[in-house]
N, C-alpha and C positions, 0 to 999 in steps of 0.2 A: 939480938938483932931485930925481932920482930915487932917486939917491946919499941926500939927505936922507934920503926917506922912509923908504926901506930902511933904513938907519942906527936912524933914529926907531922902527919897525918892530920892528928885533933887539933896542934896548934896553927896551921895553916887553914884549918875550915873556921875556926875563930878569927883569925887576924880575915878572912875573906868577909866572914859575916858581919864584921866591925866596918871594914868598908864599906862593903853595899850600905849597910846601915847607915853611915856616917852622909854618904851620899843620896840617900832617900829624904833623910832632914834636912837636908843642903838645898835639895829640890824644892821641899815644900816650902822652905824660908822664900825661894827664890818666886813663888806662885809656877811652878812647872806642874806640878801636882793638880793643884787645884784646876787649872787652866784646862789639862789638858785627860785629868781621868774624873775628877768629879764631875764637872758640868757637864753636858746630854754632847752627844757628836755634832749636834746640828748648831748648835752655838760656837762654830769658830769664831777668831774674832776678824776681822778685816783689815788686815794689818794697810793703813795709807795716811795718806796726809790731803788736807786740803788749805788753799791758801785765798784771803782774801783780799786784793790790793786795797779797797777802798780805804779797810777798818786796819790795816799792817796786821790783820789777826792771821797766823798758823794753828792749825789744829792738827797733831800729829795721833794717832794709834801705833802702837804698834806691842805686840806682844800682851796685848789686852791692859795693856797702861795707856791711859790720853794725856797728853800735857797740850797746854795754849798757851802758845807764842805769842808777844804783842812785840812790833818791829825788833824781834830775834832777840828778845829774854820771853823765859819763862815764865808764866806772871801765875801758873793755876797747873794744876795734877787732880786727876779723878784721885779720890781719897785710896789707900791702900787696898781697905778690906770691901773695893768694889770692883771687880773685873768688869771692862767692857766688850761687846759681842758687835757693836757697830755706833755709828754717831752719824748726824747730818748736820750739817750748818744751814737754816733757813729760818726765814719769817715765818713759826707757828701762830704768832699772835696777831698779825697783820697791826702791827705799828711801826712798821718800817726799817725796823732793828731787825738784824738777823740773831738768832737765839741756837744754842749749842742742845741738840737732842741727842742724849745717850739710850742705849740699847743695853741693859747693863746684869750681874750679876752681884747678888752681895746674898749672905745669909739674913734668914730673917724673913716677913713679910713683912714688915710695919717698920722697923728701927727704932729710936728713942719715943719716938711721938705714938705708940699707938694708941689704939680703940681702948675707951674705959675698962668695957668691958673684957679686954684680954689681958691676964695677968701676967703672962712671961711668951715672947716671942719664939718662934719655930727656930729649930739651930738648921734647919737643911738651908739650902741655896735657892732663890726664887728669881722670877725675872722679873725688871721695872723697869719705866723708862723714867729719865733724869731729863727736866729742861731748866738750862741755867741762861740768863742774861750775860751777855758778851761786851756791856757798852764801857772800854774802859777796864774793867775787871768782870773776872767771872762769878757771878753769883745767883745761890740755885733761887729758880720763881717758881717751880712745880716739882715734886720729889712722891712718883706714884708708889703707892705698895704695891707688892705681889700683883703683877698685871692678868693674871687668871689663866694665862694662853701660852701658848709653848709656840713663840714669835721666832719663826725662824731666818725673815727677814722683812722690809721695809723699807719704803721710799715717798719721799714727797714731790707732788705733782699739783700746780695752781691750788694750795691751800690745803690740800688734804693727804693727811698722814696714810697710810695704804700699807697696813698689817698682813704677812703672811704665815701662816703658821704651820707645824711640820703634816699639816692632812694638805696642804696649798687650799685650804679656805682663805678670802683674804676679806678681813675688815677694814673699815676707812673709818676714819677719826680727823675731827676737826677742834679746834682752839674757841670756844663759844664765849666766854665771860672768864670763867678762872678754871682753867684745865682741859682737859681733851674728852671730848664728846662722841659715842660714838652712832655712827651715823648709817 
């Protein structure tokens, strides 16, 4: 009898540890994992939408995926293996085009393009910001590496980007020639 229970016992802490299991991989296929134990506490993401009547553009977040809407199709998705932490819709560049600024996570500092001099890229999670052109379709015009600063959040105000980080230092960044300057 005892033999059973024991028996009975070992096969239901196996059929339990095969679930949890089953559902841990499940998660992390799904970015729940990533989203919500790897990346630092202060990088929520912001889960909203903003819409702009001029351009028919929607810009949706939510659950640290972006997609942009142009008059209600889909036309663009932030790539998989990049989690976003926030986004603005503004003129960084002051040429009258409003331009899509990500807040973003992805491994890596550098991605395909890096520095000569570094042979194989960092596997941990770094933070960058993404600015892509919205005219029509989206396409990226500025792709930083590794932004050096643990941004915990950001806004733009008459031309200048205004970085906050998790000490509440805040730096301002501005759009100069090609990229963001910091000022």
């Amino acid at each position: 009898m005892k033999k059973r229970i024991r028996k009975a016992a070992i096969i239901i802490s196996l059929i339990t540890a095969a679930i949890i299991a089953a559902v841990f991989f499940n998660r992390i296929a799904a970015g729940f994992v990533i989203s919500n134990i790897i990346l630092p506490d202060y990088s929520h993401p912001n889960d909203k939408t903003v819409s702009d009547e001029d351009s028919g553009i929607v810009i949706t977040e939510k659950g640290r995926r972006l997609k942009v809407a142009k008059d209600g199709k889909v036309i663009w998705e932030l790539p998989r293996e990049v989690y976003a932490q926030d986004f603005l819709y503004e003129d960084i560049d002051h040429d009258q085009q409003k331009e899509l600024l990500v807040l973003c996570w992805k491994r890596g500092r550098f991605g395909e393009h890096k520095p000569t001099w570094v042979k194989e890229d960092e596997e941990s999670f770094s933070q960058h910001i993404f600015i892509y052109e919205t005219d029509g379709k989206v396409v990226p015009k500025w792709m930083a590496s590794d932004i050096g600063m643990d941004a915990k959040s950001w806004e733009f105000d008459d031309g200048v980007l205004s970085i906050t980080d998790t000490d509440g230092e805040v730096t301002q960044w501005v759009w100069i020639y090609w990229g963001l300057e910091k000022i």
